[in-house]
C-alpha positions as a Markdown table, in Angstrom:
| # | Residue | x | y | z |
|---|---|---|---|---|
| 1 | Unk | -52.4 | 57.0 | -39.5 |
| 2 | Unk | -51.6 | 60.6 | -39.7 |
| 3 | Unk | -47.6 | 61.4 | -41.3 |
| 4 | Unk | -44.9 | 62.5 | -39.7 |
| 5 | Unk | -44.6 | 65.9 | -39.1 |
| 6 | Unk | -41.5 | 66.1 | -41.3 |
| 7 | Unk | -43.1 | 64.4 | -44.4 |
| 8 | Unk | -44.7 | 67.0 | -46.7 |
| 9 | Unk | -48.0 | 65.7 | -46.8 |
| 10 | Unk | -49.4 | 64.6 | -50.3 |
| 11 | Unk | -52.5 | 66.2 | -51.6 |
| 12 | Unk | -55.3 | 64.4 | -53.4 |
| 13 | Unk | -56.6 | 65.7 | -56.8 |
| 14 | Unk | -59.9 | 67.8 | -55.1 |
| 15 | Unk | -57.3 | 69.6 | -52.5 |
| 16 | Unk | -58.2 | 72.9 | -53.9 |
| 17 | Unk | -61.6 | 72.3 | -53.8 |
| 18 | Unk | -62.1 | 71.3 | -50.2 |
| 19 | Unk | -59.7 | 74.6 | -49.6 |
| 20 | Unk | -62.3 | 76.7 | -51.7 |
| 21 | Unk | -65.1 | 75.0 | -50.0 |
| 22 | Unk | -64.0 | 75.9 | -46.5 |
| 23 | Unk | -62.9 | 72.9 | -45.5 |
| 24 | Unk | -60.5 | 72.2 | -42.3 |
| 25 | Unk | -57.6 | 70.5 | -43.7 |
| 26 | Unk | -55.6 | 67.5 | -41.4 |
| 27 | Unk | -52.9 | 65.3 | -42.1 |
| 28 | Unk | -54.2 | 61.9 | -42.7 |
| 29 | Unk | -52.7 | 58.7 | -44.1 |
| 30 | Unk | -49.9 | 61.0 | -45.2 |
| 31 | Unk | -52.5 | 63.3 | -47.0 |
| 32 | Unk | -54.1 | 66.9 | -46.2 |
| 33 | Unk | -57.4 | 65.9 | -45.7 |
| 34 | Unk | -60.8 | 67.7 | -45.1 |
| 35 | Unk | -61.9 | 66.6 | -41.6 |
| 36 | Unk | -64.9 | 68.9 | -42.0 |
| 37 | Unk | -66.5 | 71.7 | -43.7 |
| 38 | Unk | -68.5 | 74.9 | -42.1 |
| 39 | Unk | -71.4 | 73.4 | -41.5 |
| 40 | Unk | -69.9 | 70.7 | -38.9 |
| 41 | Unk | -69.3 | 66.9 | -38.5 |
| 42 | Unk | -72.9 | 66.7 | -36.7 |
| 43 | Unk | -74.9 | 68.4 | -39.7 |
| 44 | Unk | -72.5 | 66.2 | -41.9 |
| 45 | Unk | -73.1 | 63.0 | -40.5 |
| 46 | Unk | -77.3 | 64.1 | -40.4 |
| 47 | Unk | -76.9 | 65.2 | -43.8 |
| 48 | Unk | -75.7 | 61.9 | -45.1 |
| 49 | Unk | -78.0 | 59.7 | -42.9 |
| 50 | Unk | -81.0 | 61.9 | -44.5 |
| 51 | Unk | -79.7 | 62.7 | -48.5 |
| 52 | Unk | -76.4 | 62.5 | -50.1 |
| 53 | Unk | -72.6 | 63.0 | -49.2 |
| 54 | Unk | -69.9 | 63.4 | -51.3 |
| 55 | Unk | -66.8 | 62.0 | -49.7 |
| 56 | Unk | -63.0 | 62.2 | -51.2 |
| 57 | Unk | -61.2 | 58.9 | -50.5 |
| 58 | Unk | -58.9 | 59.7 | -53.0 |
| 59 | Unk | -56.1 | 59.1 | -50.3 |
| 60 | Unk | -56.8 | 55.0 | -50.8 |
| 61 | Unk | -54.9 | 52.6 | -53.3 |
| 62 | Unk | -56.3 | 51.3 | -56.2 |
| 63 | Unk | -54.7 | 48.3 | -58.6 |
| 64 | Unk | -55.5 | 46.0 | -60.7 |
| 65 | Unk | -54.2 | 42.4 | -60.7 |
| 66 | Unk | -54.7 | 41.2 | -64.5 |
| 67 | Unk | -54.3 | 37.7 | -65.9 |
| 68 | Unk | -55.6 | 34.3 | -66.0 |
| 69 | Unk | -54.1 | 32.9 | -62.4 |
| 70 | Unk | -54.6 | 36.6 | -61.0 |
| 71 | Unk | -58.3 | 34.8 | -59.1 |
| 72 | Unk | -56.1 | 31.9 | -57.9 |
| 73 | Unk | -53.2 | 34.0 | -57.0 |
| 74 | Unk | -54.9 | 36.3 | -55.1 |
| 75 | Unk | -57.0 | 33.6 | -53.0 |
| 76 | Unk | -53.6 | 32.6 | -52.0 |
| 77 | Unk | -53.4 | 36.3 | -50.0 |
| 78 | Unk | -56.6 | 36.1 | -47.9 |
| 79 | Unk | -59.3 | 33.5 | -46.5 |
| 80 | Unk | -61.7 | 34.6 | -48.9 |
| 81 | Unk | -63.3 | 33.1 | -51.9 |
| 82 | Unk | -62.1 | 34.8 | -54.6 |
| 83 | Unk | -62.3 | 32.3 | -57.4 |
| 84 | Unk | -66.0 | 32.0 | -56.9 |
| 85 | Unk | -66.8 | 35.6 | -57.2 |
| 86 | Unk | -68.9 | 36.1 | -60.1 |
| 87 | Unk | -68.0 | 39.1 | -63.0 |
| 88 | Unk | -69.1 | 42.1 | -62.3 |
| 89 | Unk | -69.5 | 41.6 | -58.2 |
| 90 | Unk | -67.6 | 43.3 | -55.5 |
| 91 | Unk | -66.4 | 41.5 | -52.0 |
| 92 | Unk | -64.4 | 42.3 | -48.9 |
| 93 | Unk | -61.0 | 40.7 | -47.9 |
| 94 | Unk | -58.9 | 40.5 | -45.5 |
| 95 | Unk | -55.2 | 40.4 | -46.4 |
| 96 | Unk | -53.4 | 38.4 | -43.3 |
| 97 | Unk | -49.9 | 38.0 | -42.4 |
| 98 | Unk | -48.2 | 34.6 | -41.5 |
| 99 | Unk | -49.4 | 34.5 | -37.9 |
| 100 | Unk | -53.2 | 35.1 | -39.3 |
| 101 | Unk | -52.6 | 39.1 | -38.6 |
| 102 | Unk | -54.6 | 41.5 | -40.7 |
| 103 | Unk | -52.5 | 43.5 | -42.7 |
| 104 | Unk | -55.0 | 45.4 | -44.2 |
| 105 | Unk | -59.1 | 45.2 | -45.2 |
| 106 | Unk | -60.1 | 45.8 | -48.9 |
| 107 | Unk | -62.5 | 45.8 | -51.4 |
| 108 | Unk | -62.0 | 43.7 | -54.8 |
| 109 | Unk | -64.1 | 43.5 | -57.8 |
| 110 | Unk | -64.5 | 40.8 | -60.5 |
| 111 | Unk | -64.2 | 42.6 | -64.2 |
| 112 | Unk | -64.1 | 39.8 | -65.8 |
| 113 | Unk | -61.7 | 39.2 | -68.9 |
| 114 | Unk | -59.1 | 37.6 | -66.0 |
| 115 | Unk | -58.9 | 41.0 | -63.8 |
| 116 | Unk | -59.5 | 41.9 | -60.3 |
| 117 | Unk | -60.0 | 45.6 | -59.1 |
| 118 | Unk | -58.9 | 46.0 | -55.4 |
| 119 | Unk | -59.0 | 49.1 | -53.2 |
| 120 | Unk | -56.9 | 49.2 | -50.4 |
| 121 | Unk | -56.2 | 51.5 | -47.5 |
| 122 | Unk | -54.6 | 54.8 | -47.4 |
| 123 | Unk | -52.1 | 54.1 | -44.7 |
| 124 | Unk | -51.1 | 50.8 | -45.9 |
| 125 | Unk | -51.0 | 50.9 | -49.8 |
| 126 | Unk | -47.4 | 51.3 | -50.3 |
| 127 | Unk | -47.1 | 48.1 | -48.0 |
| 128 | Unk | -49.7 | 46.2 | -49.7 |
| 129 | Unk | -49.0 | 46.9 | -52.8 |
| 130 | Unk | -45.2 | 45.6 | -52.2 |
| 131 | Unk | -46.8 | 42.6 | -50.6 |
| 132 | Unk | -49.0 | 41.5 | -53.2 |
| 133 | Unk | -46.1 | 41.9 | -55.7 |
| 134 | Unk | -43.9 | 40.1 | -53.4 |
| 135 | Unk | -45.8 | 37.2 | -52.9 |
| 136 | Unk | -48.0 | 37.0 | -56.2 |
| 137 | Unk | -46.5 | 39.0 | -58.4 |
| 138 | Unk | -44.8 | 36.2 | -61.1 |
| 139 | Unk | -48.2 | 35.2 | -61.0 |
| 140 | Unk | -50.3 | 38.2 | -62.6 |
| 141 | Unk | -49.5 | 41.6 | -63.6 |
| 142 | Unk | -49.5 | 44.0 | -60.5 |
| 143 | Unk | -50.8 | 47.3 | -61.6 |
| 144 | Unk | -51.2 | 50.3 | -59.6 |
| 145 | Unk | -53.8 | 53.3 | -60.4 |
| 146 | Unk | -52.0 | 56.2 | -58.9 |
| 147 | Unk | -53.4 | 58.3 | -61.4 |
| 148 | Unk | -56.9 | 57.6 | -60.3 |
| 149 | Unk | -59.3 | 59.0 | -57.4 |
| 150 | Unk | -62.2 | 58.0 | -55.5 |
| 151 | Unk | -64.9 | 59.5 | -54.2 |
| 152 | Unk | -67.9 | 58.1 | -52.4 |
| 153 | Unk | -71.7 | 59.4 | -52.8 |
| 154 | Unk | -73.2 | 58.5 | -49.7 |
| 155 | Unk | -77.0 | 58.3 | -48.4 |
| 156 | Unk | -80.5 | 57.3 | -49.1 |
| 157 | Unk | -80.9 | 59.8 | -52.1 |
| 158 | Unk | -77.6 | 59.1 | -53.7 |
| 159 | Unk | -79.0 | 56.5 | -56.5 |
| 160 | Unk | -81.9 | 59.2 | -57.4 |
| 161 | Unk | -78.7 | 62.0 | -57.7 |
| 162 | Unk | -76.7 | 59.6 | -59.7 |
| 163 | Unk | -79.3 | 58.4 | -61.6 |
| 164 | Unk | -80.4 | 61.6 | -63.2 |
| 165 | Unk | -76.3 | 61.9 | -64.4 |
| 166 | Unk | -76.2 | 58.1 | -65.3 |
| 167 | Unk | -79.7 | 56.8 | -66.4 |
| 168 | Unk | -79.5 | 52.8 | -65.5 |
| 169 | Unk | -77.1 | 53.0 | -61.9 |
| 170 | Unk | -80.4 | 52.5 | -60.3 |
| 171 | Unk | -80.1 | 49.3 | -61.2 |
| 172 | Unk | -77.3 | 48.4 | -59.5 |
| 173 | Unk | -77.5 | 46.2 | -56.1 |
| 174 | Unk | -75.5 | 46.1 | -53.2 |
| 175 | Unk | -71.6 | 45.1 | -54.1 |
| 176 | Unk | -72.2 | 45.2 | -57.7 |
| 177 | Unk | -70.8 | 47.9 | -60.0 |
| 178 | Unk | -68.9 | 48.3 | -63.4 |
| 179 | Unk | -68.1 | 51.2 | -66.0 |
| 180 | Unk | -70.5 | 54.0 | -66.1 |
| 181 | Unk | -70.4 | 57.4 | -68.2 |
| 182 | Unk | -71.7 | 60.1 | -65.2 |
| 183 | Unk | -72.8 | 63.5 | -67.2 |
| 184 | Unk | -70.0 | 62.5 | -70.1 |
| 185 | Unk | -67.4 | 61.7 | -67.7 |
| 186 | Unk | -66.2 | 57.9 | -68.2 |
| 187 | Unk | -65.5 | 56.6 | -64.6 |
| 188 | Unk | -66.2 | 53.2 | -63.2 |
| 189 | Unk | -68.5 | 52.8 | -59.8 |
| 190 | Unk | -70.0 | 50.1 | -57.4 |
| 191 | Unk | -72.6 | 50.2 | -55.2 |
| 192 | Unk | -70.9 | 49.8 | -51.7 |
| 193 | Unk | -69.7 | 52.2 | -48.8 |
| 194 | Unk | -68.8 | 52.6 | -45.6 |
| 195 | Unk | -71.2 | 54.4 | -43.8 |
| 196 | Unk | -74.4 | 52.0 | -43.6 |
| 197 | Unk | -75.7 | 53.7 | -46.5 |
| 198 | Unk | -76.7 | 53.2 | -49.6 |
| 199 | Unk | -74.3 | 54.5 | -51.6 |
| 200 | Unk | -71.3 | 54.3 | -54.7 |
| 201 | Unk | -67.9 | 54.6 | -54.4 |
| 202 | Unk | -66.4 | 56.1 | -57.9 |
| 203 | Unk | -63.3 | 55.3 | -59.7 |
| 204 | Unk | -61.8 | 58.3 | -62.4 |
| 205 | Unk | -58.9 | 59.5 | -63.9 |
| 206 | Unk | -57.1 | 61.8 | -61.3 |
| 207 | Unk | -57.7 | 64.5 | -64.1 |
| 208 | Unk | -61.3 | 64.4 | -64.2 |
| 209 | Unk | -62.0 | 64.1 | -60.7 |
| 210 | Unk | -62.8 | 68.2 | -59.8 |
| 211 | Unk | -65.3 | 68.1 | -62.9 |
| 212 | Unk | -67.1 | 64.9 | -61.3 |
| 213 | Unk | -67.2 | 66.2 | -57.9 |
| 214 | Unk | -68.3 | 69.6 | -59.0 |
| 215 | Unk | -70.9 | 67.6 | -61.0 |
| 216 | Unk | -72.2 | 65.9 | -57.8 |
| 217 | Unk | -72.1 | 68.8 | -55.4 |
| 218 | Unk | -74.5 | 70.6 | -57.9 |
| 219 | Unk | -77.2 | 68.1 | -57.1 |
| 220 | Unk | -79.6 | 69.8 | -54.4 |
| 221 | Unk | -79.2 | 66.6 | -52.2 |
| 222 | Unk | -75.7 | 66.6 | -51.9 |
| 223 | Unk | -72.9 | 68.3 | -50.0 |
| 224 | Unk | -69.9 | 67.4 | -49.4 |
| 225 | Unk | -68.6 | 65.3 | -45.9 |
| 226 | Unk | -65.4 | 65.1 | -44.0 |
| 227 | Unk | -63.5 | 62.6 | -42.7 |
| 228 | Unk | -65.1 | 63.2 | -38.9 |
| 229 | Unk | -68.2 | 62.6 | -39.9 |
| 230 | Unk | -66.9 | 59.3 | -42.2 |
| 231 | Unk | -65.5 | 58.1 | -38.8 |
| 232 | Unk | -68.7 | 58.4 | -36.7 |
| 233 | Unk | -71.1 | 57.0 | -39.9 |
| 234 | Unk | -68.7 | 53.8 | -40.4 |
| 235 | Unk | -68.9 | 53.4 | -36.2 |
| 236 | Unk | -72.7 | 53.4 | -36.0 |
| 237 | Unk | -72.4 | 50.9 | -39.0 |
| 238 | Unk | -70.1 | 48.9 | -36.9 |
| 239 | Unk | -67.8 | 48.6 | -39.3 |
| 240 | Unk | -63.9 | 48.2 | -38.5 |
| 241 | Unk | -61.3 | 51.3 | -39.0 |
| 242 | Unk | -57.7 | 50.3 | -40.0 |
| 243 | Unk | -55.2 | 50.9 | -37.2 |
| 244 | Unk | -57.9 | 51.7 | -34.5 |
| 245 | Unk | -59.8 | 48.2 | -34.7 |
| 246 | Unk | -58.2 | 45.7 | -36.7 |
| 247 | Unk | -54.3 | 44.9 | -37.2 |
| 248 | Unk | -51.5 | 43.1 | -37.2 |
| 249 | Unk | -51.8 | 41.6 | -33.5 |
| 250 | Unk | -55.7 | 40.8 | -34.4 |
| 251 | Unk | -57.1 | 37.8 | -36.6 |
| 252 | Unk | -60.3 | 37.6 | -38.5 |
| 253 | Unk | -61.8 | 35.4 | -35.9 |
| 254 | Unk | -60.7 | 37.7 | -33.0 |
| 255 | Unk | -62.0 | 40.8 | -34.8 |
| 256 | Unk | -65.6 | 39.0 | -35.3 |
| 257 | Unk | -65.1 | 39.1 | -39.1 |
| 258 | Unk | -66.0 | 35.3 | -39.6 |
| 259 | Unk | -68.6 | 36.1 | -41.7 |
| 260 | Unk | -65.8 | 37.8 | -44.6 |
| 261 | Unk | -64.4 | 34.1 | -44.7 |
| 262 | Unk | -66.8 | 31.8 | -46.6 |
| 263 | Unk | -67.6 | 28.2 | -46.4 |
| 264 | Unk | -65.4 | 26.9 | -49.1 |
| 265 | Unk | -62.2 | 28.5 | -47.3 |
| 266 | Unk | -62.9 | 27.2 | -44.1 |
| 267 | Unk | -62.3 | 23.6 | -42.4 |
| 268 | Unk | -64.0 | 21.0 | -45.0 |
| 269 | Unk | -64.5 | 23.2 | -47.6 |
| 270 | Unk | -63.3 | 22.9 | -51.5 |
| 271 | Unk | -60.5 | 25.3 | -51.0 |
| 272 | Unk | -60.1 | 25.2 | -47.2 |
| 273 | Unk | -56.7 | 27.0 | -46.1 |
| 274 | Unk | -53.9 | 27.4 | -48.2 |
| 275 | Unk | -53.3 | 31.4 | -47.5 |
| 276 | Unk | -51.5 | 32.9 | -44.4 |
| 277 | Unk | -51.5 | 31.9 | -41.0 |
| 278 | Unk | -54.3 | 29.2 | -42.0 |
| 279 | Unk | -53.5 | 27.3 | -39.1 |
| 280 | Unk | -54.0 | 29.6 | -36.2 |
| 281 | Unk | -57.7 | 31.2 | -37.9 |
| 282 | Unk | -58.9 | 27.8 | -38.3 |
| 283 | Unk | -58.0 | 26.6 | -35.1 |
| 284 | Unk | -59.9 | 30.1 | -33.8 |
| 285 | Unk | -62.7 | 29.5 | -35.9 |
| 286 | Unk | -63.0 | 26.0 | -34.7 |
| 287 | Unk | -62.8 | 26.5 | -31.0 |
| 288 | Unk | -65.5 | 29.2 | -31.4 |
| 289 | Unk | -67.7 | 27.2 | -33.2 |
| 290 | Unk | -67.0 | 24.1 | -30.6 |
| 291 | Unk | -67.1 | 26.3 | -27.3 |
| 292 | Unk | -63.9 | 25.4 | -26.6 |
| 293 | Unk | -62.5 | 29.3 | -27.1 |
| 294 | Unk | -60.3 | 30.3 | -23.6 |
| 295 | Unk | -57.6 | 27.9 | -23.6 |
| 296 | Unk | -54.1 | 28.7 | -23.2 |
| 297 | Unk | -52.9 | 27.0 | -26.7 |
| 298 | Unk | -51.5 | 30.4 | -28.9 |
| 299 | Unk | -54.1 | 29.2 | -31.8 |
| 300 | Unk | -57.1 | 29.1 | -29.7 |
| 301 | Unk | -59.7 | 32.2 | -29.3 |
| 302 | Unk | -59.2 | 34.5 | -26.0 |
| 303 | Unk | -60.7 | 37.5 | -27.1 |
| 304 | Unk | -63.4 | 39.5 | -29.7 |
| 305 | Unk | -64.2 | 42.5 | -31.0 |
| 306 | Unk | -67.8 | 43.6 | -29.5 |
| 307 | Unk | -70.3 | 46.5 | -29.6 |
| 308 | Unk | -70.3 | 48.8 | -26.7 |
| 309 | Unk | -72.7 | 51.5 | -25.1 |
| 310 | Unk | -72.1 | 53.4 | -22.5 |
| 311 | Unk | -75.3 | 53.4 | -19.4 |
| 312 | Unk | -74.4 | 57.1 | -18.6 |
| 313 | Unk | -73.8 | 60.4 | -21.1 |
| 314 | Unk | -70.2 | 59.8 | -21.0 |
| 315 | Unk | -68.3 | 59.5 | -24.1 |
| 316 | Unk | -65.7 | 56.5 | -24.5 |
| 317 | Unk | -62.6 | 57.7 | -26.7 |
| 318 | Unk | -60.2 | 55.5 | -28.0 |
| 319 | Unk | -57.6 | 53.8 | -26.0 |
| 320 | Unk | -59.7 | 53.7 | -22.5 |
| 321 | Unk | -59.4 | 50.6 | -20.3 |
| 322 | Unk | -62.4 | 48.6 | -20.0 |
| 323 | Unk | -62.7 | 46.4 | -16.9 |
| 324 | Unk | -65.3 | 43.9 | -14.7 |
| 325 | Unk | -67.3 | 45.2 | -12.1 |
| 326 | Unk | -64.9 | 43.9 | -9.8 |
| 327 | Unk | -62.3 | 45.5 | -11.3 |
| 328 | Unk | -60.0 | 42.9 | -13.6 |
| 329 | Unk | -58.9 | 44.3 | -16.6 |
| 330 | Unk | -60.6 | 42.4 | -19.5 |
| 331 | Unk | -59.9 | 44.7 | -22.7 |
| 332 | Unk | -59.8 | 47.8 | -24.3 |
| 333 | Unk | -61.7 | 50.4 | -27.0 |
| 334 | Unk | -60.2 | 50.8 | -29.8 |
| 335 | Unk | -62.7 | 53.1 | -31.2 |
| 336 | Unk | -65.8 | 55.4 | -29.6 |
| 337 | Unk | -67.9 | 58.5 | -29.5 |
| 338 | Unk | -71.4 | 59.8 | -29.3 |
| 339 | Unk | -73.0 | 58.5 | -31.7 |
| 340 | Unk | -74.9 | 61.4 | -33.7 |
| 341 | Unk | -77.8 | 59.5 | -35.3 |
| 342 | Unk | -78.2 | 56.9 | -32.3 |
| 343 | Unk | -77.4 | 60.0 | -29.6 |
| 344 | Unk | -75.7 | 57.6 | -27.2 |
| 345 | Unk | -72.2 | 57.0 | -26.9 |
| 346 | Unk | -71.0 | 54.0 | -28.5 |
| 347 | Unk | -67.8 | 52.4 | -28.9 |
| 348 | Unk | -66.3 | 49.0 | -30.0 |
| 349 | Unk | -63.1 | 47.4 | -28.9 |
| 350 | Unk | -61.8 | 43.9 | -27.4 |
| 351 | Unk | -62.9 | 41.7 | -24.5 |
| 352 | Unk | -62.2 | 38.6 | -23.0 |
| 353 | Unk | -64.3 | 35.8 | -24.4 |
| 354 | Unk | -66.4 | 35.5 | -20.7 |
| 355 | Unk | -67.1 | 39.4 | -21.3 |
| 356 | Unk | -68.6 | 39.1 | -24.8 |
| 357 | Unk | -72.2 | 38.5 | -24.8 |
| 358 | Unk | -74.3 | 41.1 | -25.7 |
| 359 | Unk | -76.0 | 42.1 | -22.5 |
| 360 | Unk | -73.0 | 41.9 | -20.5 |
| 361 | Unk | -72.4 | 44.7 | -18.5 |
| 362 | Unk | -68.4 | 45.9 | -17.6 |
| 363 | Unk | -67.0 | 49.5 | -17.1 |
| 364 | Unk | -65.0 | 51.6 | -19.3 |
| 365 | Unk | -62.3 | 53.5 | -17.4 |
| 366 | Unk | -62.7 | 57.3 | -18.6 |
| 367 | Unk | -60.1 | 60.2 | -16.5 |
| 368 | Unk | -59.4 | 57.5 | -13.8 |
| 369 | Unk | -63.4 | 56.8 | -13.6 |
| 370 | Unk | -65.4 | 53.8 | -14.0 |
| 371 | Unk | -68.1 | 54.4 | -16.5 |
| 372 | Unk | -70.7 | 51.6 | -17.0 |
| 373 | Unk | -71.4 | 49.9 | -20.3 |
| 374 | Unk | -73.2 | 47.0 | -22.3 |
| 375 | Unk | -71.8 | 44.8 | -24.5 |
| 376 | Unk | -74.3 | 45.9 | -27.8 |
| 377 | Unk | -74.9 | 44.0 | -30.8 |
| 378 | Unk | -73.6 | 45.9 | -33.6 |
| 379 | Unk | -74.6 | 47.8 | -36.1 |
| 380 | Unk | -75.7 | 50.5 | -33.6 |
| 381 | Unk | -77.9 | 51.6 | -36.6 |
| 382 | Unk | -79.8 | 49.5 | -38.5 |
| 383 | Unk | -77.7 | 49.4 | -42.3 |
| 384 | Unk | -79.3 | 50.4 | -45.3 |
| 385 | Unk | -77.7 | 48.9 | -47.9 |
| 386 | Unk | -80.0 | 48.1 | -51.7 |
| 387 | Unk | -80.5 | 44.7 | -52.2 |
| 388 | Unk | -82.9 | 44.6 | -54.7 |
């Protein structure tokens, strides 16, 4: 997800402040991005598990799709309910291809008054963005926010720091959100994340975004996080990276996101079908709901994404081989380090369907040797989400 080297690399609205703040810059998602500051992706990633982090995600798209049918016409994208989401609620999608591929994972939010807010990912925003307008744009008005950041206030003490600048956030549960005034500056926030956290992720005007962060980093609880330590909070959570663990050549059902597509999507439902590659995920979701997964038809289920942890001190990167003990090759990682909170290395990644029970043990291969590993249950880390 990093640009190419001859790109000049786009810089997100608190550049300068990472740069004053010590931060070591990397390309990313064709941005310069802060991968971490002094202090070091392991105090980082402790630091957020134990009070607040202030993330920039400013590289991510954000649009709005505004008018009556824009619900209907956006269902039509992904095998989510997204008629049924209530005002003022938040939900993940999935936007899929025609073969039931994931384009890209997103957040959307209902604002009611016939308009959706949907972040997207870095990487793929220019791509989505022509995609939704392709396909739904005649529909409801596309409309892009590239004069908007984001930032994200990560941790178990972010509602007490935001609360002091918001009076009333608190109140706020998981995946719900709306327009907030944060020590006089108008932005718009929901409580969600990616790090297993309790947390927000902020909306504001490109223009006001130094202000809020400087705002934020004046709280005693917070300091401010880099993209390493994003990567190894969002693993622990078992949550999915774009372009490491979910793409094009993986469905929903392979990726073991059943649970993002609800009832009245699927087989028998109200809405049931009716967006891309229907066919092929509800075939998958079928044959692993019947047992009947493994069989050589292209719609049925051969592989899934599974939690991994390694039986020795070895870390398991990206890209490593994973095989039986006798040797077959039966998947891959697709993402993995020690894990800083859970101090084990962890990974997740693909196996065959006869490899994916939690308790199996396989072997990673790691500089031409086998390391051992158990197919884990994920999150690796218990999340800690407010419900209410």
């Amino acid at each position: 997800m990093s640009s190419a080297s001859n790109e000049p690399l786009l810089k997100t609205p608190l550049h300068d402040l990472h740069v004053s703040l010590g931060a070591r810059m990397v390309p990313f998602a064709g941005y310069s991005m802060p991968v971490q500051y002094p202090a070091g992706l392991m105090a980082e990633h402790k630091h957020t598990r134990e009070a607040a982090g202030l993330f920039d995600i400013s590289h991510m798209g954000q649009l709005r799709l505004v008018g009556p049918d824009a619900a209907a016409a956006f269902e039509t994208l992904m095998p989510v309910d997204v008629i049924g989401l209530a005002a003022g609620k938040q939900r993940y999608g999935l936007l899929l291809n025609d073969e039931g591929g994931i384009l890209d994972d997103l957040m959307f939010f209902n604002e009611g008054g016939d308009s959706l807010f949907v972040i997207v990912n870095g990487a793929c925003k220019a791509a989505d963005i022509a995609h939704i307008s392709a396909r739904i744009g005649s529909r409801c008005q596309v409309q892009p926010m590239p004069d908007h950041a984001l930032l994200a206030l990560q941790g178990p003490q972010a509602a007490a720091v935001l609360a002091r600048l918001a009076p009333g956030i608190e109140k706020h549960v998981f995946m719900t959100g709306g327009a907030v005034t944060i020590g006089g500056i108008a932005a718009f926030a929901t409580r969600s994340g990616y790090t297993g956290e309790d947390g927000f992720e902020i909306s504001v005007a490109a223009a006001d975004a130094e202000a809020l962060a400087r705002l934020l980093l004046a709280e005693a609880e917070v300091k401010p996080i880099g993209l390493g330590a994003r990567n190894s909070l969002r693993l622990e959570a078992g949550l999915c990276l774009y372009g490491n663990d979910i793409d094009t050549t993986t469905t929903p059902v392979e990726a073991a996101l059943n649970w993002a597509m609800q009832k009245v999507r699927r087989s028998g439902g109200a809405r049931e079908g009716g967006f891309p590659g229907a066919a092929r995920v509800l075939a998958q979701l079928a044959a692993a709901t019947s047992g009947s997964a493994g069989h050589t038809d292209h719609d049925t289920l051969k592989r899934r994404r599974v939690g991994l942890v390694a039986l020795e001190r070895i870390p398991v990167r990206d890209g490593s081989l994973l095989e039986s003990f006798e040797g077959l090759p039966i998947g891959n990682v697709t993402s993995g380090l020690l894990g800083p909170s859970v101090d084990r290395p962890i990974a997740m990644g693909y196996v065959a369907l006869a490899y994916a029970e939690p308790g199996t043990r396989i072997q990673a291969i790691v500089r031409g040797k086998p390391v051992p590993m158990e197919v884990s249950t994920m999150p690796f880390l218990p999340a800690r989400y407010y419900r209410g």
